[in-house]
Backbone bond lengths (Angstrom), bond angles and torsions (degrees), N, CA, C in turn:
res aa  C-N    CA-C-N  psi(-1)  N-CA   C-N-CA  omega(-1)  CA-C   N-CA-C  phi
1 X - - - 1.453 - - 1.522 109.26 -
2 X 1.250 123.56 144.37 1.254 131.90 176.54 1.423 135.72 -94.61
3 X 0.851 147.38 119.55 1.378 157.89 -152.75 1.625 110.64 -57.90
4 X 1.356 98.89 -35.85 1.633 110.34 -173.05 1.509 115.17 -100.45
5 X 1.298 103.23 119.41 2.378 109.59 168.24 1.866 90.21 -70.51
6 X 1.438 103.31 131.93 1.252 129.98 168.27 1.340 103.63 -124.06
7 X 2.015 113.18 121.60 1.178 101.00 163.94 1.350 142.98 -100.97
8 X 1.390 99.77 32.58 1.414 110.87 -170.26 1.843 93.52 -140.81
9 X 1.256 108.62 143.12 1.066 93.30 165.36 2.370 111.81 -133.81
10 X 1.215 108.04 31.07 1.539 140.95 -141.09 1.799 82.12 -129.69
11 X 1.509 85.63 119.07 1.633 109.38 168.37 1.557 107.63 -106.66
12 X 1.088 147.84 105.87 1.160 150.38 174.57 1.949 114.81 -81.56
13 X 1.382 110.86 112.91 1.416 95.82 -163.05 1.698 86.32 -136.78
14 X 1.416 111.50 155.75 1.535 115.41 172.68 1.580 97.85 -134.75
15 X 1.042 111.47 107.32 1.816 113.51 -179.49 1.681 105.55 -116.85
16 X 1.351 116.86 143.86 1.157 134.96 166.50 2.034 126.36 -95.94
17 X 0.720 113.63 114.04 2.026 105.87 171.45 1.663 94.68 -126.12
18 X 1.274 75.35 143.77 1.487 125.93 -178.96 1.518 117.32 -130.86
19 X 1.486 119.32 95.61 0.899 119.49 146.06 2.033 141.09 174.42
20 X 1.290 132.89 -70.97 0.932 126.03 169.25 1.833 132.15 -145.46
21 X 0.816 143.10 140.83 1.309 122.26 -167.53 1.577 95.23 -147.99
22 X 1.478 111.69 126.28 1.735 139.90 -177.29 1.876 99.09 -102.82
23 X 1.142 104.01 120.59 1.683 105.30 155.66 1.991 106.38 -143.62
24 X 1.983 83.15 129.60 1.606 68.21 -174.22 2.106 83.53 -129.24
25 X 1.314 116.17 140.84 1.437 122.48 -146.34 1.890 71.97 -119.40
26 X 1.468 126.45 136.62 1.162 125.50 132.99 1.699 127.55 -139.28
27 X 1.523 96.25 158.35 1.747 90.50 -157.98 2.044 83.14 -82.63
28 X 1.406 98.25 167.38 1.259 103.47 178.05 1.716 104.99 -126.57
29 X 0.729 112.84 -28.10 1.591 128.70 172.96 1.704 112.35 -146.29
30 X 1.487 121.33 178.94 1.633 93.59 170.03 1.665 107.67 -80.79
31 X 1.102 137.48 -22.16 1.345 140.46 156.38 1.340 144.78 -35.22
32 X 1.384 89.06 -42.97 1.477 105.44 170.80 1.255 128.89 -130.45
33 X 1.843 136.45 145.74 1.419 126.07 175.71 1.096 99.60 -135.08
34 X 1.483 108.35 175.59 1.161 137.88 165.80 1.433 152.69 -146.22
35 X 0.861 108.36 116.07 2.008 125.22 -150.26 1.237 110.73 -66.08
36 X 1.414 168.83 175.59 1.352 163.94 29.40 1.329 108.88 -10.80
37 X 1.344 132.71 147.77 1.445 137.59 165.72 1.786 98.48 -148.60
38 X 1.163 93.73 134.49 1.711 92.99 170.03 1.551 96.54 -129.39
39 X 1.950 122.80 164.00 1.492 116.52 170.01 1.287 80.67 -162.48
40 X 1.271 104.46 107.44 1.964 113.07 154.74 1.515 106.63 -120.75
41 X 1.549 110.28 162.34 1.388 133.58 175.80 1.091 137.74 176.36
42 X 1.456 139.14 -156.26 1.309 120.88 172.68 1.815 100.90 -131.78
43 X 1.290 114.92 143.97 1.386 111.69 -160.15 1.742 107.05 -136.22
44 X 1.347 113.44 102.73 1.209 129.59 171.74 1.287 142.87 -79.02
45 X 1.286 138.49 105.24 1.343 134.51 -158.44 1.633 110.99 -104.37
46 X 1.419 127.51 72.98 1.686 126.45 132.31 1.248 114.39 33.18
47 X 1.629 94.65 -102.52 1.628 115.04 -156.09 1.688 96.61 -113.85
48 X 1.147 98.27 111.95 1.463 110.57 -174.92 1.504 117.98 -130.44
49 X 1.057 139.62 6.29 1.110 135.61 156.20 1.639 142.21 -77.80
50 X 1.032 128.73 154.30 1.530 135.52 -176.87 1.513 97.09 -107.99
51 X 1.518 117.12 123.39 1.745 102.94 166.78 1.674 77.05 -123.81
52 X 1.657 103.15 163.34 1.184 118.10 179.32 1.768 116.60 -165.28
53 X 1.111 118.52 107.77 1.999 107.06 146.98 1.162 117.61 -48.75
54 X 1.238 107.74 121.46 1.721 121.51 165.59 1.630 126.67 -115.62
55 X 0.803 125.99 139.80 1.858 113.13 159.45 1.437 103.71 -125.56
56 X 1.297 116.23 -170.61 1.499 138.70 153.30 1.386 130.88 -75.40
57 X 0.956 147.58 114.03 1.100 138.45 169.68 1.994 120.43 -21.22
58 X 1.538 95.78 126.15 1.888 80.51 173.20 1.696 86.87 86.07
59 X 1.042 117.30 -50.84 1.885 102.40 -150.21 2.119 87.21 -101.38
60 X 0.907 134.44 77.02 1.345 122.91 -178.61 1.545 106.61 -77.19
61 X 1.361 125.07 -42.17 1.788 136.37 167.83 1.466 99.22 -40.69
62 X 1.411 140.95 -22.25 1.241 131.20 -165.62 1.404 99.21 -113.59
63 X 1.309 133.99 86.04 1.671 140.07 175.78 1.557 108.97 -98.27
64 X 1.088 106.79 144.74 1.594 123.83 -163.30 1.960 100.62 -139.09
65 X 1.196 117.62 143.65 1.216 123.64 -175.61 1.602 107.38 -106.74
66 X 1.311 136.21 146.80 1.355 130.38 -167.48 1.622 91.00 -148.58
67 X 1.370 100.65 137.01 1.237 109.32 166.26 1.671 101.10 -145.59
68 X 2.079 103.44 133.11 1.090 119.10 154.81 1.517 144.30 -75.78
69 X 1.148 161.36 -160.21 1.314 153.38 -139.67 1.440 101.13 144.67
70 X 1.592 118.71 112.39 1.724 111.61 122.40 1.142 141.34 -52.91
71 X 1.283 133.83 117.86 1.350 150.88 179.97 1.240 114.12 -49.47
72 X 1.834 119.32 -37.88 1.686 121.09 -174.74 1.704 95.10 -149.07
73 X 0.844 119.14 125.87 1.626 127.60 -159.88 1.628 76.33 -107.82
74 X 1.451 152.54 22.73 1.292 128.74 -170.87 1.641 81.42 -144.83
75 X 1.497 107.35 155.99 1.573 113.16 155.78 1.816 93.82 176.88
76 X 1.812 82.57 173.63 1.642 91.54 -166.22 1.445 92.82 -92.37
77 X 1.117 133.97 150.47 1.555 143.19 151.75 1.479 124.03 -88.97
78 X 1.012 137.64 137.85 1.732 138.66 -164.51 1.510 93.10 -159.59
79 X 1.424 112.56 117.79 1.235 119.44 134.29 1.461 133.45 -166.30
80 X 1.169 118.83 147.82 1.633 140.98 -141.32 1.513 101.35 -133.09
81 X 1.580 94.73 127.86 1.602 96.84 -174.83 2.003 96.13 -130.04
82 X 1.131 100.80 161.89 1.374 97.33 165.56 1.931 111.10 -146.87
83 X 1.149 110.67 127.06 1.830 116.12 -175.14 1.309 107.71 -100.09
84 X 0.964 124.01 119.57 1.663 114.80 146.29 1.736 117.03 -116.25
85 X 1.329 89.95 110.25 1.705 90.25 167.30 1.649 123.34 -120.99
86 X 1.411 101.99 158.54 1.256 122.71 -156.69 1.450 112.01 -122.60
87 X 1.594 115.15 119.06 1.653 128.03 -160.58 1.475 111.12 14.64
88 X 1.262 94.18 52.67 1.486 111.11 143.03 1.530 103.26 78.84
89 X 1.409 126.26 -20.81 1.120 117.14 179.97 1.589 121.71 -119.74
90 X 1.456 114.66 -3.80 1.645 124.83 -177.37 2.014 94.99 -101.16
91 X 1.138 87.15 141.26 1.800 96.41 170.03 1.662 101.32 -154.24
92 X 1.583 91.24 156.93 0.691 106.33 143.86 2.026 118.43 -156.95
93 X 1.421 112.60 163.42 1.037 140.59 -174.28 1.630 138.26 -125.04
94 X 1.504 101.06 128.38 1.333 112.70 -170.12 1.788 119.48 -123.02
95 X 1.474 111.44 95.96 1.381 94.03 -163.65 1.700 105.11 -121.68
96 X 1.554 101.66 146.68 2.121 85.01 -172.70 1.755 86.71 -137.79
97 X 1.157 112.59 136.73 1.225 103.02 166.65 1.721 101.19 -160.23
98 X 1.715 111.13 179.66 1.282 115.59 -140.02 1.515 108.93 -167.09
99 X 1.446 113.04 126.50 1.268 119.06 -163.33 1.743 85.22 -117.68
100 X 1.600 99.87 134.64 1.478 96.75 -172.88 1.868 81.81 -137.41
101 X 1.543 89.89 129.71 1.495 116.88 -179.23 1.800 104.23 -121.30
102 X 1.483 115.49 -147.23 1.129 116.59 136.13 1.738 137.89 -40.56
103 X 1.493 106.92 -27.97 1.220 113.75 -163.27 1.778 81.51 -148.83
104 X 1.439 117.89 145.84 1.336 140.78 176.59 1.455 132.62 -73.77
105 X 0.967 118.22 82.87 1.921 105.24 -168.42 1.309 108.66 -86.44
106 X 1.313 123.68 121.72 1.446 118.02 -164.65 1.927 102.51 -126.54
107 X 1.227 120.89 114.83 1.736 117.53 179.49 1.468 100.52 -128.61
108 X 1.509 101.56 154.28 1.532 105.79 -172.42 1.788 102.45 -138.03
109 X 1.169 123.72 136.06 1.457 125.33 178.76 1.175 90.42 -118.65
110 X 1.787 90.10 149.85 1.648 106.79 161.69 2.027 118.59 -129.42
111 X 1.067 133.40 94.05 1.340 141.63 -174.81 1.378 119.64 -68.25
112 X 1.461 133.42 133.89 1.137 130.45 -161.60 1.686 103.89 -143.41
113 X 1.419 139.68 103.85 1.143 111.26 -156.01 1.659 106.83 -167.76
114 X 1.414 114.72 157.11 1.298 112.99 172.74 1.705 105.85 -122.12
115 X 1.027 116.11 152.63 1.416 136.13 -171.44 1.606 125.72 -113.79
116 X 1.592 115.36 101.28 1.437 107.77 -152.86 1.819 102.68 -112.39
């Protein structure tokens, strides 16, 4: 639990991307295929701030105003997926992608699945 009443708890953001998207689909047998996906661009964020009333817990007479900020409203976007599925109803999935700012955000999924 946190010490601080927040009365907002709503990030309001307006972001823009710009840029490219690769899909190349090949059959490998008639049974089975396999997907490539690529998505790069450049991705701009607008409206980026957090404003908020806050207090302390217990002390509500004592209100304080907080305002957030992005540091780089610009970054590159990258992400790359790869499918292989199997008679149409077995897959699986490999996706890694990466928001590169000042500092690198890098996440990777892995999907395992049947399709009914």
């Amino acid at each position: 639990s946190t010490a601080l009443n927040i009365d907002s708890k709503n990030f309001h953001a307006l972001n823009s991307f710009m840029g490219f998207n690769v899909n190349y689909e090949k059959g490998m047998s008639d049974k089975a295929i396999v997907n490539f996906y690529f998505l790069g661009g450049w991705n701009h964020y607008f409206l980026d701030s957090l404003k908020n009333n806050a207090s302390f817990k217990d002390a509500s007479l004592n209100k304080f105003y907080t305002k957030s900020k992005l540091s780089n409203q610009d970054s590159l976007y990258l992400q790359g997926e790869i499918d292989f599925t199997h008679n149409q109803s077995f897959f699986t999935r490999l996706m890694l992608s990466s928001d590169i700012k000042d500092n690198i955000d890098f996440s990777t999924k892995l999907e395992v699945g049947a399709k009914f």
